[in-house]
C-alpha positions in Angstrom: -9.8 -37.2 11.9 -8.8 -34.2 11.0 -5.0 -32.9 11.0 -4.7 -31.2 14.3 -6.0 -34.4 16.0 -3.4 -36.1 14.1 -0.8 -34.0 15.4 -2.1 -34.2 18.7 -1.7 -38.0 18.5 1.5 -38.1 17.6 2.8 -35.6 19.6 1.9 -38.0 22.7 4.4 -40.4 21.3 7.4 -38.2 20.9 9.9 -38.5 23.5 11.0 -34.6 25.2 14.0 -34.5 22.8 11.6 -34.8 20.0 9.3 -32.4 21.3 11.9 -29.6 21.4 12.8 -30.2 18.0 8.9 -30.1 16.9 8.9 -26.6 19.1 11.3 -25.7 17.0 10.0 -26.4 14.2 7.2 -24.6 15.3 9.3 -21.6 16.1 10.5 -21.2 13.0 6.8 -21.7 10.2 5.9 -18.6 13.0 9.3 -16.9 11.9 8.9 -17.7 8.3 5.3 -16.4 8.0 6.4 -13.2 9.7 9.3 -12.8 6.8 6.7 -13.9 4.1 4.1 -11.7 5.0 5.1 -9.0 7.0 2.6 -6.9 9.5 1.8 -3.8 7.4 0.5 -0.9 9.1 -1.8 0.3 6.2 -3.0 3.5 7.6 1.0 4.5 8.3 1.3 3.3 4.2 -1.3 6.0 3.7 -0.3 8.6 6.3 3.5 8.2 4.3 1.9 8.7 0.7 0.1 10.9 1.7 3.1 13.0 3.5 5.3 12.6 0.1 3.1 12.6 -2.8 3.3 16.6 -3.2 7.5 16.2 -3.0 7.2 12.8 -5.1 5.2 14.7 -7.9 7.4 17.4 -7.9 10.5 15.1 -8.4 8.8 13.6 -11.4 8.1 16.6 -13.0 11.6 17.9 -12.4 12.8 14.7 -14.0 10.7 15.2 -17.5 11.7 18.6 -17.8 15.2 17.5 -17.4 15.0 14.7 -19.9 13.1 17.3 -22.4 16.2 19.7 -21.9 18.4 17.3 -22.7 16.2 16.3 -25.6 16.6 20.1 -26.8 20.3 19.6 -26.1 20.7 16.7 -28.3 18.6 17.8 -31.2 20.9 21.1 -31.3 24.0 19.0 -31.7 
């Protein structure tokens, strides 16, 4: 027997109080999955790195040439 006939067997012993707490239970594994493995769009994820990879790439290059300024800087001093 496998577990989903198990289930289904003891599900027709629960009284309705029972059953609305299993529901529940129910409700929230659905809710749970949803926050542990959320429904990514992955052609968006690629439409969006695509859209800021020039500005992203710019950003890191302003940020080296900063950080060798102040390199310049510091060796001066």
């Amino acid at each position: 027997m496998n577990a989903k006939e198990q289930i289904n067997q003891q599900l027709n012993q629960l009284n309705e109080e029972q059953l609305n707490q299993v529901a529940d239970f129910i409700t929230f594994l659905k809710f749970r999955e949803k926050l542990i493995k959320p429904n990514l769009n992955t052609e968006k994820l690629a439409q969006l790195y695509q859209e800021f990879a020039e500005e992203d790439r710019q950003l890191a290059e302003e940020g080296i040439n900063e950080s060798a300024d102040l390199l310049t800087q510091e060796e001066r001093l």
